[in-house]
TORKOL-865130 format. One record per residue: residue in three letters; residue number from 0; x, y, z of N, C-alpha, C in turn. Coordinates in steps of 0.05 Angstrom, whole numbers, plus 5000, padded with zeros to 4 digits. Each point is the difference from the previous one (the first is absolute). Layout:
code,pos,n.east,n.north,n.up,ca.east,ca.north,ca.up,c.east,c.north,c.up
ALA,NUM,X,Y,Z,X,Y,Z,X,Y,Z
...
//
This chain:
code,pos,n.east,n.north,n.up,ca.east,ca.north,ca.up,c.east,c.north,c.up
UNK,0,5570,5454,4402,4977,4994,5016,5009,4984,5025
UNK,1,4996,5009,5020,5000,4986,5027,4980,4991,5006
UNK,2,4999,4961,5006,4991,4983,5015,4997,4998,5021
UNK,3,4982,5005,5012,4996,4993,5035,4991,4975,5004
UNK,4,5010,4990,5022,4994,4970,5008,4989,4998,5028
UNK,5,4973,4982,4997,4983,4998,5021,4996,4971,5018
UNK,6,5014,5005,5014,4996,4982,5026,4984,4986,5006
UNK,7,5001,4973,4998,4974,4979,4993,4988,5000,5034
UNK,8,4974,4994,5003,4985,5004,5029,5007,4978,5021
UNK,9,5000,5004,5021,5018,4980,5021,4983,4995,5014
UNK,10,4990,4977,4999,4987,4979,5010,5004,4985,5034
UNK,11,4974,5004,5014,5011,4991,5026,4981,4981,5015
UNK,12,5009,4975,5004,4988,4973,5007,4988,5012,5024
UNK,13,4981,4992,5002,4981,5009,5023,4974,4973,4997
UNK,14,5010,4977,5027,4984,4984,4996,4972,5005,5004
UNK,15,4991,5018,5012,4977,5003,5008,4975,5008,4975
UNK,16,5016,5007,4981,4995,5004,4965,4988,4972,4992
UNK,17,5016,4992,5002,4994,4960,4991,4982,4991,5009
UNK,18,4995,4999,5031,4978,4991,5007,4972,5003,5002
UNK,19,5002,5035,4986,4975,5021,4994,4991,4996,4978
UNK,20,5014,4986,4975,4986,4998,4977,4976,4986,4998
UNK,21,4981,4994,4985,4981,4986,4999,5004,4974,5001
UNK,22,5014,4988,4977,5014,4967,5002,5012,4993,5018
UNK,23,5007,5012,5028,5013,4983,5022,4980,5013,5018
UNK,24,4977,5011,5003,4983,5009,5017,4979,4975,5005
UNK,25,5012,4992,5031,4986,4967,5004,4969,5008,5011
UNK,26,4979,4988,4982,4974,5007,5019,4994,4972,5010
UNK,27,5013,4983,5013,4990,4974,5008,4994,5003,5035
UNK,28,5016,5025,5011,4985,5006,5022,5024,5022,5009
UNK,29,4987,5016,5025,5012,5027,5011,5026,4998,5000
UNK,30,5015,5014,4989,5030,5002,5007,5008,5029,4987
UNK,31,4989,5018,4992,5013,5028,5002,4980,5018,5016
UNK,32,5012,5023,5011,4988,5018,5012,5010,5026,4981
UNK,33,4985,5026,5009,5006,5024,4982,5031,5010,5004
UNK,34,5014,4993,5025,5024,5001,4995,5015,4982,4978
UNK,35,4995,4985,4994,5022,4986,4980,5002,5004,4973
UNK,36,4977,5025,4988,5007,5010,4982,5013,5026,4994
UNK,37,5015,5004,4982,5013,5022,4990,4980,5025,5001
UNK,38,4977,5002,4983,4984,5017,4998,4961,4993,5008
UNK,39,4996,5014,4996,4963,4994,4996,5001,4988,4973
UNK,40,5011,5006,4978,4991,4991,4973,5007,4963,5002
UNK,41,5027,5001,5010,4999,4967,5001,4985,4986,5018
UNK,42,4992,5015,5019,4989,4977,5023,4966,5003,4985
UNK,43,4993,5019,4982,4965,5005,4985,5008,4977,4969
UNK,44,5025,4987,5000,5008,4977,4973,4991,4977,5019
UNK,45,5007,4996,5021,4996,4978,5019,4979,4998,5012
UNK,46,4991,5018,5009,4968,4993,4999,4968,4996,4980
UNK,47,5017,5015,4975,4982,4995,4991,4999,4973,4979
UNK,48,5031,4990,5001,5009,4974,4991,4983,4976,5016
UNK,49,5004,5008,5030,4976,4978,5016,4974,5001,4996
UNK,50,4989,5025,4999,4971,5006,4998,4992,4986,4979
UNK,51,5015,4995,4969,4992,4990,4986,5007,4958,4995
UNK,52,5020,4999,5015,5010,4975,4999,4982,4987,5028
UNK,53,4994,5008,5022,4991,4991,5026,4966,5008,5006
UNK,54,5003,5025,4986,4964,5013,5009,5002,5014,5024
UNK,55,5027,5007,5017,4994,5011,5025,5032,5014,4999
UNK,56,4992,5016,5030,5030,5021,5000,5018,4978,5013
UNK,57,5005,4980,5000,5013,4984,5018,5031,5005,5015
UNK,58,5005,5022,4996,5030,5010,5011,4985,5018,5032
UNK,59,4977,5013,4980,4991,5027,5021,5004,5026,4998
UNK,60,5013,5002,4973,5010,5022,4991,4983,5028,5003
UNK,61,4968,4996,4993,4981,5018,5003,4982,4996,5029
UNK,62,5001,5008,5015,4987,4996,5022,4981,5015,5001
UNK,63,4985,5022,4984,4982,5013,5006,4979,4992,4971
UNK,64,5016,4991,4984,4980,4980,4980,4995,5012,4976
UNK,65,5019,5026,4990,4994,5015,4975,5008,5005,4979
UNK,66,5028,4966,5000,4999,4993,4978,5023,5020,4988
UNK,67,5015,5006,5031,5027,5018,4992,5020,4986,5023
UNK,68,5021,4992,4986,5010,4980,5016,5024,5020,5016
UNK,69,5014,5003,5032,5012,5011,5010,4993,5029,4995
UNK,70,4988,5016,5006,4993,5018,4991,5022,5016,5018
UNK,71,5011,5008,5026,5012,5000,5017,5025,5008,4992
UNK,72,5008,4976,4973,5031,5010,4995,5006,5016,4977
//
């Protein structure tokens, strides 16, 4: 019987990851725009992390108010 061996997955630091998570997503006042996230899904973790910690979009992420954050990207 022949064993094949599988190549463990390679991992790539990408700070912009870090600062998209929920736990380092600052809602104490504006400091990201829809550029500084990776995707729509992280920048819709960050807003809706404020929406619920602040009560408001306070980045600006939704500008048309529907509760879909960067829709754009």
């Amino acid at each position: 019987t022949q064993s094949s061996q599988v190549d463990a997955p390679v991992y790539v630091f990408d700070p912009r990851l870090i600062m998209n998570t929920p736990a380092s997503c600052n809602c104490s006042t504006k400091r990201y725009w829809c550029a500084n996230f990776v995707s729509q899904a992280d920048a819709q973790i960050c807003y809706d992390r404020c929406q619920a910690q602040v009560g408001f979009d306070v980045h600006e992420l939704d500008p048309d108010q529907d509760g879909m954050a960067c829709e754009e990207r």
